[in-house]
C-alpha angles and dihedrals in degrees: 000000000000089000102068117139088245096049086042091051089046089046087046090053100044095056085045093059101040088063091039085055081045097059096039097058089051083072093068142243122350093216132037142171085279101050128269113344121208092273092072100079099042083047087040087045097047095045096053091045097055082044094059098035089057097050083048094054083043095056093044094051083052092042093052092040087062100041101077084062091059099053122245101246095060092043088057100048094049087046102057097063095048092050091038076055098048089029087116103028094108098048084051088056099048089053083051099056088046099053081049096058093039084047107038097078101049101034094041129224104297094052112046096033086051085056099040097052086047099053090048096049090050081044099057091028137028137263100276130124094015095187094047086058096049089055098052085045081055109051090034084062092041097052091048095051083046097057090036102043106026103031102035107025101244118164102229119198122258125197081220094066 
């Protein structure tokens, strides 16, 4: 069925993010004779996000498409473990994003963002490879102070002072 919760949420974000585009581009042009202005990362954000909305919509057409072939007993009983698992996940990651803005000015940058994209990645994967997942937390946080910081000029708070 197209109205499914999950099509209507992806519906919902898409159009979300295509005003959000829209309103974006009315603040000019992202480059200019100067470098980026500060037009370049909303443009860059609604973009991305209407990108990857889209692929999601695609891959739950094709998903529904396929399910009628499965039956819809079996579907039903191999999807309610998996959501009774995930049932939280979105409350966790709300708590998550409020002790990293209570924590981003006193602990700094490095610190809480470290935290914060660690916890994410443990909350949507398991615990497993610990040490892969620290790397990646690294260099996520890396390549973020690099374009902030760096790219668009951005102070970014050090525990340091």
């Amino acid at each position: 069925m197209f109205l499914n919760r999950q099509m209507v949420f992806l519906c919902v974000t898409l159009a979300v993010s295509a005003g959000y585009l829209v309103t974006a581009l009315r603040l000019g042009a992202p480059i200019a004779e100067s470098g980026l202005t500060p037009a370049f990362f909303p443009i860059l954000v609604g973009g991305a996000a209407i990108v990857f909305c889209s692929i999601l919509i695609l891959q739950a057409l094709r998903a529904e498409r396929e399910a009628p072939a499965k039956g819809a007993p079996d579907e039903e009983q191999d999807e309610a473990p998996e959501n009774e698992a995930q049932g939280y996940t979105h409350v966790w990651v709300v708590v998550a994003i409020f002790f990293y803005i209570v924590a981003f000015r006193p602990l700094g940058y490095f610190i809480s963002s470290g935290l914060f994209v660690f916890a994410l990645i443990l909350l949507f994967s398991n615990v497993e490879k610990l040490i892969l997942k620290g790397v990646i937390t690294a260099a996520i946080v890396g390549v973020a102070y690099v374009m902030f910081q760096q790219l668009f000029g951005v102070r970014l708070p050090t525990l340091w002072g």
